[in-house]
C-alpha positions as CSV (number, residue, x, y, z in Angstrom):
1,X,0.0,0.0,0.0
2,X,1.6,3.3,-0.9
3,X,2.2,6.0,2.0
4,X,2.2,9.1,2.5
5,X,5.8,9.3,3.5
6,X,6.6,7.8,-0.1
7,X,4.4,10.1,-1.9
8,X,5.9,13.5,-0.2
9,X,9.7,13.2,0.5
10,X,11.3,16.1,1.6
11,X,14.4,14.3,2.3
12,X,14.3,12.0,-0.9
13,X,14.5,11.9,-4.5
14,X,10.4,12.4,-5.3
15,X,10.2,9.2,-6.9
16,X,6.0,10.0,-7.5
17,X,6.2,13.5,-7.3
18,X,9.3,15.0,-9.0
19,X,8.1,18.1,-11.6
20,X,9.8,19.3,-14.7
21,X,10.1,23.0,-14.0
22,X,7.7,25.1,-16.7
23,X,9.7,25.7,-20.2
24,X,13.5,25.8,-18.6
25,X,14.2,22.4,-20.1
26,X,16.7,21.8,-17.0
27,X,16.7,18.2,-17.8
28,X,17.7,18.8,-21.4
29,X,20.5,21.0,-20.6
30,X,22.1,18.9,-18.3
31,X,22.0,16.0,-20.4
32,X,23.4,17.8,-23.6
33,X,26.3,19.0,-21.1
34,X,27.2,16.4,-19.8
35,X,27.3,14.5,-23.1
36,X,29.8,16.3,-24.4
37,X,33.5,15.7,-24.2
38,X,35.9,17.7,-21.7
39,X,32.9,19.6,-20.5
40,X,32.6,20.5,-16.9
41,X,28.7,21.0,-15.9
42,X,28.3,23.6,-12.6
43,X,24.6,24.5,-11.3
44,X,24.1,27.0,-8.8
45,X,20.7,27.8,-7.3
46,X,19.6,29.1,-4.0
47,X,19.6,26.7,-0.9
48,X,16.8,23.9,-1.3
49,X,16.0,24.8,-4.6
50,X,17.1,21.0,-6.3
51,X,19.9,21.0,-7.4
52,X,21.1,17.7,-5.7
53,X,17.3,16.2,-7.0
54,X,17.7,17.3,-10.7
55,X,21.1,15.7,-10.7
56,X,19.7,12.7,-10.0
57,X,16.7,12.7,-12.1
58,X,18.9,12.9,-15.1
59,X,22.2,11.3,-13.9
60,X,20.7,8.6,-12.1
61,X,21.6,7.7,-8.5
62,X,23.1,4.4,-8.9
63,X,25.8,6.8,-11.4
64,X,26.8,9.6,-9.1
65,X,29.3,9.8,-6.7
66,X,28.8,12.5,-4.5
67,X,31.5,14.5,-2.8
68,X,31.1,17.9,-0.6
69,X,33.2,20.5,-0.7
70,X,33.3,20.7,2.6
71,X,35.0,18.1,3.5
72,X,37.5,18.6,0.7
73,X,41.1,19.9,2.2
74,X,43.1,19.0,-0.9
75,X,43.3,17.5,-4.5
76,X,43.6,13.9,-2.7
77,X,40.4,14.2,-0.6
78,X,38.7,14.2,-4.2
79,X,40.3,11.2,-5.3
80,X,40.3,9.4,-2.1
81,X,36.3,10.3,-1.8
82,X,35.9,9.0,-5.0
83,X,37.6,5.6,-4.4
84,X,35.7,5.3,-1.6
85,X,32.7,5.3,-3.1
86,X,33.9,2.9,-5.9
87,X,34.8,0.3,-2.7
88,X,38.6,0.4,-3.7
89,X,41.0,-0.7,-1.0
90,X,43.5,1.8,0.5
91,X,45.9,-0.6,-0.3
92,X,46.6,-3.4,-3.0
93,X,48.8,-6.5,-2.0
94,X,50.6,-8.6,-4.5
95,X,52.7,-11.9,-3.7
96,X,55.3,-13.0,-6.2
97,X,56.1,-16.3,-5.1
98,X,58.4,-19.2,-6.2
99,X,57.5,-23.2,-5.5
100,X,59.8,-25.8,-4.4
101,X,59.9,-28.8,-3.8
102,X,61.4,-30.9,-0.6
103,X,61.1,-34.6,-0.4
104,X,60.8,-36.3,3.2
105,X,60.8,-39.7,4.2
106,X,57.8,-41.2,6.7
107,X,57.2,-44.9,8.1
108,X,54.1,-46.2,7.6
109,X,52.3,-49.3,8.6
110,X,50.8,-51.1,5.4
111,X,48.6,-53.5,6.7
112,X,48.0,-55.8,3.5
113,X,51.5,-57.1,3.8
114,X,51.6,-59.4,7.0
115,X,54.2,-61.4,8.0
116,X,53.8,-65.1,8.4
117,X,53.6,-66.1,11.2
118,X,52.9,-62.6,13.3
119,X,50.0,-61.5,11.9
120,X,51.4,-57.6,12.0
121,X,51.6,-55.7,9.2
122,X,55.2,-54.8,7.8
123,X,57.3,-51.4,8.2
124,X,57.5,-49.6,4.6
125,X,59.6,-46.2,4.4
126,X,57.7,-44.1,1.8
127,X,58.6,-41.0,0.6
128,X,56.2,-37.8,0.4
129,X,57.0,-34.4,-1.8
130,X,55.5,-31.2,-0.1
131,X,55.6,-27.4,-2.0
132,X,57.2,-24.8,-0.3
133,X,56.0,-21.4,-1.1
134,X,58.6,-18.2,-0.8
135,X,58.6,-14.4,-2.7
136,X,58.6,-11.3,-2.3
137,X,55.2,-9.1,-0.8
138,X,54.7,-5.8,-2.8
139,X,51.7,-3.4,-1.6
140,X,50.3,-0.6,-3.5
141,X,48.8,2.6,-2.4
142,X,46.1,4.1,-4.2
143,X,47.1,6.5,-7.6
144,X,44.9,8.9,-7.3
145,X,43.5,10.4,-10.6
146,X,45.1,7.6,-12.9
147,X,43.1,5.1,-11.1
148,X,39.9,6.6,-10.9
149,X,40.1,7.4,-15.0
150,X,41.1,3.7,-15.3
151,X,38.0,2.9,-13.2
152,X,35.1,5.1,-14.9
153,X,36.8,7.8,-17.7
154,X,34.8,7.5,-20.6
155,X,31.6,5.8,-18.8
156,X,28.2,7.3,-17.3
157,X,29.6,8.1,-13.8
158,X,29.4,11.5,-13.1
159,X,31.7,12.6,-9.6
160,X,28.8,15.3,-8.2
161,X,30.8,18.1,-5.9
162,X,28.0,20.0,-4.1
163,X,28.7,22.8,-1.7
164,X,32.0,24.0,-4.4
165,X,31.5,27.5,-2.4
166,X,32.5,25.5,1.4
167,X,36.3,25.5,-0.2
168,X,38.8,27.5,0.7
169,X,40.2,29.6,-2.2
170,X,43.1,27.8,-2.4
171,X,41.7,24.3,-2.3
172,X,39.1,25.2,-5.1
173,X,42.2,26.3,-7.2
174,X,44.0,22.9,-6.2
175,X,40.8,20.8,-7.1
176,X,39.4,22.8,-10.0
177,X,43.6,21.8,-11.6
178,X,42.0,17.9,-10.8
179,X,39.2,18.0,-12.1
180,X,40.6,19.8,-15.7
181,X,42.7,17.1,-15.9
182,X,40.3,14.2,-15.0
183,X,37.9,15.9,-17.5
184,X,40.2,15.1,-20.2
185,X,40.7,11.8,-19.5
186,X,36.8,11.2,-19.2
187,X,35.9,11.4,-16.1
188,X,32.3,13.5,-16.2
189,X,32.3,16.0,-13.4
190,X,28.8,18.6,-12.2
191,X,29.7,21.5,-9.9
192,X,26.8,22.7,-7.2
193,X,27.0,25.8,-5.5
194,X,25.2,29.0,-4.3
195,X,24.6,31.5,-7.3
196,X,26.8,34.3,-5.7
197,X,29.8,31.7,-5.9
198,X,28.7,29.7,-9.2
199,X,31.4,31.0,-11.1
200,X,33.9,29.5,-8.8
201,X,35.0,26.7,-10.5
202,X,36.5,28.7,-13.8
203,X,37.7,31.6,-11.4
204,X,39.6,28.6,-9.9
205,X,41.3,28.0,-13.0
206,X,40.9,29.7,-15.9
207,X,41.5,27.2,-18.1
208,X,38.2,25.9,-17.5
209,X,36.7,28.8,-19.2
210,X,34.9,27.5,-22.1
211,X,34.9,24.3,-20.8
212,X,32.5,24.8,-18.1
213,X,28.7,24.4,-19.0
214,X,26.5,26.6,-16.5
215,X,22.8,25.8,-15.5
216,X,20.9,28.1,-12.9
217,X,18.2,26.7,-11.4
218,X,16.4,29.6,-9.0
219,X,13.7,29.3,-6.7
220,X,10.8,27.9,-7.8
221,X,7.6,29.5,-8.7
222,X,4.3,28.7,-7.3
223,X,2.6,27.0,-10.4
224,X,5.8,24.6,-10.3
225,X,5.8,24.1,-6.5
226,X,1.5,23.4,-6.7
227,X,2.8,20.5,-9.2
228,X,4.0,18.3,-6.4
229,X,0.9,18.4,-4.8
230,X,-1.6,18.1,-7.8
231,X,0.4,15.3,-8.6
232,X,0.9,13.7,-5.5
233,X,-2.5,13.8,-3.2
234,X,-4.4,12.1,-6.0
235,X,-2.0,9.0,-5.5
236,X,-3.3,8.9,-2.0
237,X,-6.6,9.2,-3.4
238,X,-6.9,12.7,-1.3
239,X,-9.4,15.3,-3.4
240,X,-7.8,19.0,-2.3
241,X,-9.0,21.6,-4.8
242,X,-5.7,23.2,-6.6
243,X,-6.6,26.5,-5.6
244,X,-6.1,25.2,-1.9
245,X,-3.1,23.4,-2.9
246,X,-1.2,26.8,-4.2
247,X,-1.9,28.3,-0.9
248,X,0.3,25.5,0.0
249,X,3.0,26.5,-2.4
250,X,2.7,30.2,-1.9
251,X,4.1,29.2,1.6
252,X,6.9,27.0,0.3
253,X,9.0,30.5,-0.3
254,X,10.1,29.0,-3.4
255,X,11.9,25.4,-2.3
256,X,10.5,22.7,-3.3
257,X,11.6,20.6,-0.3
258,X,9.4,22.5,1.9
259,X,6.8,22.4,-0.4
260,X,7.5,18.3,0.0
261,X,7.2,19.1,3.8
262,X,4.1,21.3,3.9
263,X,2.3,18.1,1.5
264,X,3.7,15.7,3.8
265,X,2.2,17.7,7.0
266,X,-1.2,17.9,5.3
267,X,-1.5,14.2,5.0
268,X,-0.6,14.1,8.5
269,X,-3.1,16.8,9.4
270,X,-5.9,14.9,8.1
271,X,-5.0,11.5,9.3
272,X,-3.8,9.9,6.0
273,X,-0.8,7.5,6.3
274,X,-1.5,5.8,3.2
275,X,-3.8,5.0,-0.1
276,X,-7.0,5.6,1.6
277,X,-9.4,3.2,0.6
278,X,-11.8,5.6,-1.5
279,X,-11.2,9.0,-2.9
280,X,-12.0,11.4,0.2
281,X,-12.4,15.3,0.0
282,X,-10.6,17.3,2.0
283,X,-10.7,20.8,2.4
284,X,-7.5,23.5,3.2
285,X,-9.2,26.4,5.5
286,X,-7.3,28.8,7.4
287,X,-7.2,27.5,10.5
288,X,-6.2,23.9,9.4
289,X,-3.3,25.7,7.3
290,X,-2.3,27.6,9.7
291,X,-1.5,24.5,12.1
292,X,0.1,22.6,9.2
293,X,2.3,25.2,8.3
294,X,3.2,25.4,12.2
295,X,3.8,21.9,12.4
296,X,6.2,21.8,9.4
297,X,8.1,24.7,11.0
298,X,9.5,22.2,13.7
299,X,11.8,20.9,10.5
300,X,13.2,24.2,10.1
301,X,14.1,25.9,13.4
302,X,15.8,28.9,13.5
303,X,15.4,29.4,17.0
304,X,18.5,30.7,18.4
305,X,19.4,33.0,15.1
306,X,15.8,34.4,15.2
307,X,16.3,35.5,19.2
308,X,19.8,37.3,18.4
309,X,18.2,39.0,15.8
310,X,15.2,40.0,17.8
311,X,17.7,41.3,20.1
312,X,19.7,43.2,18.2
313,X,23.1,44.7,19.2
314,X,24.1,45.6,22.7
315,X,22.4,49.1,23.0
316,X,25.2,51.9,24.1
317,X,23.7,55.1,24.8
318,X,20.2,56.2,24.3
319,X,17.5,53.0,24.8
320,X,15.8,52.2,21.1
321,X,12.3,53.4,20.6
322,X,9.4,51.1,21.5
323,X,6.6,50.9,19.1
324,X,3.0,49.4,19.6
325,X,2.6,46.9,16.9
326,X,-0.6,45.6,14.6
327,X,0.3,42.5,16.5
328,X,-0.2,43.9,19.9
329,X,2.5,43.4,21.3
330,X,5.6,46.2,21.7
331,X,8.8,46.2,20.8
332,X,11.7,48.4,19.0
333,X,12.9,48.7,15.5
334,X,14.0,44.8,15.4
335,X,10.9,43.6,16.4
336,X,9.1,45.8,13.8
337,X,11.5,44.6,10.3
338,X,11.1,40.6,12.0
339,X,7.6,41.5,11.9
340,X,7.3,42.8,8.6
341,X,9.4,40.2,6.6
342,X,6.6,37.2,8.7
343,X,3.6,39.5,7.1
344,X,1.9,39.1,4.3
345,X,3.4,37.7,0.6
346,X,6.6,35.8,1.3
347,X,9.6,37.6,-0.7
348,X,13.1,36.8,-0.3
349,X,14.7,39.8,-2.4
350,X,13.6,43.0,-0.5
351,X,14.0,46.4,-1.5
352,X,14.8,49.5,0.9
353,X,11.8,51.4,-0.2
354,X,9.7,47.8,0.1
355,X,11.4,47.2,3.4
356,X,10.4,50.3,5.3
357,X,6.7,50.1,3.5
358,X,6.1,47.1,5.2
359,X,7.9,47.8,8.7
360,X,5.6,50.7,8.9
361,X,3.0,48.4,8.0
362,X,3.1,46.4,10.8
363,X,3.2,49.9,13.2
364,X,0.2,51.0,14.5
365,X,1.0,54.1,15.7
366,X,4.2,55.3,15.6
367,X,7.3,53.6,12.7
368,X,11.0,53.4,12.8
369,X,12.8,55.8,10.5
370,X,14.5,54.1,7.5
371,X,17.7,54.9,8.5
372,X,17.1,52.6,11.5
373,X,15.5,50.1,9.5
374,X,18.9,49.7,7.4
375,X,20.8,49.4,10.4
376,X,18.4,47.0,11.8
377,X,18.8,44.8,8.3
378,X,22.4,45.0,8.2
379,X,23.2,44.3,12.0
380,X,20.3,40.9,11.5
381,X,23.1,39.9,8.2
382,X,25.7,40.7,10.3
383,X,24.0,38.1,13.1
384,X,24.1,35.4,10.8
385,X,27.4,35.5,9.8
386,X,28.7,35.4,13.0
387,X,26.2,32.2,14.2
388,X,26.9,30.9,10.5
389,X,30.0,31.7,9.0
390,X,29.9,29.3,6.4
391,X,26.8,29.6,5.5
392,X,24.7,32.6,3.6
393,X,21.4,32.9,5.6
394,X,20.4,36.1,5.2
395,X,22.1,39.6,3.9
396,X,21.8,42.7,3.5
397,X,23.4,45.0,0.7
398,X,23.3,48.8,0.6
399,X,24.0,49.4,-2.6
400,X,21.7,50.9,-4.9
401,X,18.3,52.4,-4.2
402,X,19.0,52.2,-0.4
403,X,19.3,48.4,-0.4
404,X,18.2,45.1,-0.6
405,X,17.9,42.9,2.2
406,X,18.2,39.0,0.8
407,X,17.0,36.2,2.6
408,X,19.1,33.5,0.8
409,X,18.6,30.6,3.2
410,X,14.2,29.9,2.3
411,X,13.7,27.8,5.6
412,X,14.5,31.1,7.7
413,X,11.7,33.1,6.0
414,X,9.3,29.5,6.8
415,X,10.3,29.7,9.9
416,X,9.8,33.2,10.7
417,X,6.3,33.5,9.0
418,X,4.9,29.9,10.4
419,X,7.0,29.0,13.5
420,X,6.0,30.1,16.8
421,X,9.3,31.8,17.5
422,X,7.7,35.8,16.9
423,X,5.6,35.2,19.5
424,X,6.8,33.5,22.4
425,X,9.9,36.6,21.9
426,X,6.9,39.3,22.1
427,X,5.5,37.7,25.1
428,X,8.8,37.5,26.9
């Protein structure tokens, strides 16, 4: 009987539910890239947008051999990743031996030959030949590129690097030499990383320039994203009207792995675990939405960033302004932006102008100015890069227009619009 938990997988290839995005022809691309000799493939796309999903749709699982950047300190952690996932041995032993022979005498009882008289058998000394073995014992280390061409250059195996951004410079300009060379001798390589970083790989070495194939696939929209679940709830024979279902994917913030989430969490909702027996109708009304988007928050928790940003810096001088907010509670400039980016339609690429239109929004009476509302955008960035340093979460850039404050990392924007975490900080 097919479940829920196969049907929605936010954690899984979508084996029932994975969507071809509009008229990008992803799938196409990649194939024609990677089917062409001495060309390196790199996608970039936001966090959770599917990269790591769409390289397996068109690669094929049982064909990749997946490698982060992260863990990559050198041109032999590639290599040795990659023969670990081919099951080769660290080491190879090999005995050259040389037989000989030594003859040695035994007594031996031979029963069929008595001697009259005694009835015991006679005393024979036979002789026995026995193979000695000696060499010499050679072991072999691993060769790094050369073996792993030998092993699958020139065959469907593609090594996948995700996370190409995690590297240091200098290891990306160590690996990126690796995989030129392992390119030409037909080993298929696909980059992932962040878009901000997705020309890494021919910065890294520009002879890769022109070899290099580039693929960006964004955030999703919500026609895509309401795929999964037009596709998906029928399997379960659930009835959900689309309209309903695109309320779903308006919440996704563009990811379709919390779109998987948010699916999987209405099933849950409403008690389905598996194929019901029957097509049912269900219906998606605020209130039930609202708790399924609360419950699928819990896989996304921000909790500790969202507190320091609620915070905000330690205050020197004159105490902030309070203001009384649409959501009753009170609270300074912090609380007000928080506030803003949780209200109404989720956008991840905020304008100044937008930014202070909604803080003031949220303010019933009195509103931040917009100079405070910058600060209070770039001191949140500057939060997150001190909790996550590795990571791009959210940012804020004051460059044209005033600025734009990005929130690159979509389960941060879920979680601030669905989680509990707003309030339970306004009540304390």
């Amino acid at each position: 009987m097919l479940r829920a938990v196969e049907v929605f997988t936010p954690n899984n290839f979508p084996v029932y539910t994975y969507v071809e995005r509009g008229d990008n022809n992803l799938e196409d691309a990649f194939r024609r890239a990677l089917s062409t000799p001495n060309t390196v493939l790199s996608v970039s796309g936001p966090s959770k947008s599917g990269k790591t999903v769409l390289a397996e749709r068109v690669i094929g699982k049982e064909n990749i051999i997946y490698v982060s950047g992260a863990e990559l300190g050198g041109a032999s952690d590639l290599w040795g990743a990659a023969l670990d996932a081919l099951n080769q041995p660290n080491t190879i032993t090999d005995e050259n031996s040389v037989a000989k022979s030594r003859s040695e005498s035994h007594e031996a009882s031979i029963n069929s030959e008595i001697v009259p008289g005694t009835g015991v058998g006679a005393k024979k000394v036979a002789k026995r030949e026995t193979q000695i073995k000696s060499g010499i014992t050679n072991s072999f280390g691993r060769s790094g590129l050369s073996q792993v061409a030998k092993l699958i250059g020139g065959s469907d195996t593609v090594i996948f690097i995700d996370d190409f951004h995690y590297m240091t410079r200098p290891v990306q300009t160590e690996v990126a030499r690796q995989i030129r060379a392992g390119s030409g001798q037909g080993i298929k390589f696909c980059t992932a990383s962040v878009p901000h970083r997705s020309d890494d790989v021919v910065r890294s070495n520009h002879e890769l320039r022109g070899r290099t194939t580039h693929i960006d696939t964004n955030f999703w929209d919500v026609n895509d994203l309401s795929q999964i679940g037009v596709q998906g709830f029928p399997l379960l024979y659930m009835a959900i009207d689309e309209s309903e279902i695109q309320l779903l994917a308006v919440e996704a913030c563009g990811s379709p792995q919390l779109m998987q989430q948010i699916c999987l969490q209405t099933c849950i909702y409403f008690g389905v675990e598996e194929k019901l027996p029957k097509v049912g109708n269900f219906k998606v009304e605020k209130k039930s939405l609202s708790v399924i988007l609360n419950e699928a928050s819990n896989t996304t928790d921000y909790r500790s960033l969202l507190t320091n940003m609620h915070i905000g810096p330690r205050i020197r001088g004159t105490p902030r302004a309070s203001h009384t907010l649409l959501d009753g509670t009170k609270g300074d400039v912090y609380r007000a932006v928080l506030l803003a980016l949780a209200t109404g339609e989720p956008i991840t690429d905020i304008p100044y102008a937008n930014l202070v239109e909604r803080t003031q929004a949220v303010c019933s009476t009195t509103s931040p100015t917009g100079q405070s509302i910058a600060s209070a955008a770039e001191q949140m960035a500057k939060a997150a890069r001190e909790m996550y340093p590795d990571q791009r979460i959210i940012e804020w850039d004051s460059g044209a227009g005033g600025g734009t404050l990005t929130i690159v990392d979509p389960y941060l924007l879920f979680y601030l619009r669905n989680s509990d975490g707003l309030r339970k900080l306004g009540q304390a």
